[in-house]
N, C-alpha and C positions, 0 to 999 in steps of 0.2 A: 504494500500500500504506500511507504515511502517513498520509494521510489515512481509511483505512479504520481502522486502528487508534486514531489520534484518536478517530471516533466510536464504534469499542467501549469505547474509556476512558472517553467520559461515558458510556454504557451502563453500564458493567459499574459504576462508582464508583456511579450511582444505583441501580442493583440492588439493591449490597451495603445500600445506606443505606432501603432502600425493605424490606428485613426487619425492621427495627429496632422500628417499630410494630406490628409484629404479636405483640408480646410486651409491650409495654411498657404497665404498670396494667390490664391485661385482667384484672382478676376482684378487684380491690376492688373492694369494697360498701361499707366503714365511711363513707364521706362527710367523712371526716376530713382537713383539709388535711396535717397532719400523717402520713397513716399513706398517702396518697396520694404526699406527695415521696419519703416511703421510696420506695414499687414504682419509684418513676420513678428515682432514684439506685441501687437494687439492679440493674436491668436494663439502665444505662446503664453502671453499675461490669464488668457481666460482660460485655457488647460491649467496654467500652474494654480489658477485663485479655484478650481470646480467648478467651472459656471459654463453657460454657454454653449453655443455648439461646438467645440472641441470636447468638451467634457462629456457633453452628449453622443460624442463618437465614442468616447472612451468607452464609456458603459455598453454601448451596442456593441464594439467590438466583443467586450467581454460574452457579452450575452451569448454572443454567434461563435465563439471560441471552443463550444460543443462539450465544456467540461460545468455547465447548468446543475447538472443533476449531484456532481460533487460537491458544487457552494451548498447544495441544497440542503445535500445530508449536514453539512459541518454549520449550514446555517449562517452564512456569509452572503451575502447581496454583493449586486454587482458594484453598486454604489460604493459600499464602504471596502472593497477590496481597491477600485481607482483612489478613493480620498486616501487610505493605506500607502498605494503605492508611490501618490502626487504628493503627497507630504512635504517630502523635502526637495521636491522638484523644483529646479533653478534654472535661469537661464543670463545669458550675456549676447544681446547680437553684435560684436562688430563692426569691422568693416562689411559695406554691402559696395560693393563695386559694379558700375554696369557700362558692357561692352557693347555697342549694337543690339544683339535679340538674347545675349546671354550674361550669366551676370555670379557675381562669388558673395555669399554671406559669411560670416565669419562669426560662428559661434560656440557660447562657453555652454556646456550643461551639468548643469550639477544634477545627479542622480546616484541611485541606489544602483548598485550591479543586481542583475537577475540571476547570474550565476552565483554570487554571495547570498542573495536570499535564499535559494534554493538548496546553497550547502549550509546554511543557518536553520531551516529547516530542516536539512537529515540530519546534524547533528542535537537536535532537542530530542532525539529517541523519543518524540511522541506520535503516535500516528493513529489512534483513536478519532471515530468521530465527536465525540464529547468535548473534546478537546482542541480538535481540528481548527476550529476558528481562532481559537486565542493563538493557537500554533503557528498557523500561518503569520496574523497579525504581529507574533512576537518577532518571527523569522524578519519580517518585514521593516519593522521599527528597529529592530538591532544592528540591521546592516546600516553602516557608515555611508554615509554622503560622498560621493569624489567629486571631482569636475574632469571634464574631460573635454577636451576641444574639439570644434569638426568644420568642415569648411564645406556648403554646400555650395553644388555649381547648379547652377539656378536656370531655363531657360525659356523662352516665348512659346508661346501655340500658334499655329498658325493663324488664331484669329487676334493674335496681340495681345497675349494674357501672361503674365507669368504663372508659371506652370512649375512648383517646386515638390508636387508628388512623391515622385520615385526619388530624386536627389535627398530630399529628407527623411524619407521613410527608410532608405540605403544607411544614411549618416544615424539616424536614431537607434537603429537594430544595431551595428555595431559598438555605438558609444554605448548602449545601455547593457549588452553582453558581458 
């Protein structure tokens, strides 16, 4: 059962983190390095405060992550597994540099490792459903904070939008690993 839960925990933590881009600079046009950090600070602001529709991706992610039926027994919502895992979520944007139709952000994230949760987890020898939620939760709040830097390269759609999807969804999966 440990080990089954370990791998929902990298699951689900990449889940939650795999909604992120899908909101974030999806519909500026201006080409503006400046008006471009904004969307990328506004949407990273409303994921790290819980609010909004990044947060609301959060939770769908979870939901659709297929591991439903294990919050359920341990009696975890999808809600407080993101507030858990968004906690000490951080961020720094950078430089935002923009070239023609492509462009580089330059950012700090402060985040919990999923692989430290996960071995914070196996090592609490607990694995009980009774237990399971605080288990998780403890695994979660113990692991340490890092930052860790990532630089996304950013680019147009062809209808003139920055499009930073896969460029961040790339750079989140591995800084959050």
């Amino acid at each position: 059962m440990k080990k089954r839960l370990a791998a929902h925990l990298v699951f689900l933590a990449l889940a939650i983190l795999v909604c992120l881009p899908l909101v974030a600079c999806s519909g500026s046009s201006t080409g503006d390095s400046d008006a471009l950090k904004q969307k990328i600070e506004s949407t990273l602001a409303e994921l790290k405060s819980c609010e909004g529709e990044p947060f609301s991706l959060a939770e769908q992610a979870v939901a659709d992550a297929g591991i439903q039926e294990y919050l359920d027994d341990v009696g975890l919502t999808d809600e407080e597994l993101c507030r858990a895992y968004l906690d000490s979520f951080d961020y720094q944007v950078g430089e935002v540099s923009v070239t023609g139709s492509s462009a580089q952000a330059k950012v700090t994230f402060t985040r919990r490792s999923i692989t430290a949760i996960a071995k914070a987890y196996l090592l609490s020898g607990k694995a009980n459903a009774e237990e399971g939620k605080q288990v998780i939760l403890d695994a979660i709040d113990s692991t340490v904070s890092e930052q860790k830097e990532a630089t996304i390269y950013i680019s147009k759609t062809d209808g003139g939008e920055w499009d930073v999807t896969g460029a961040l969804s790339e750079s989140l999966h591995s800084v959050c690993l």
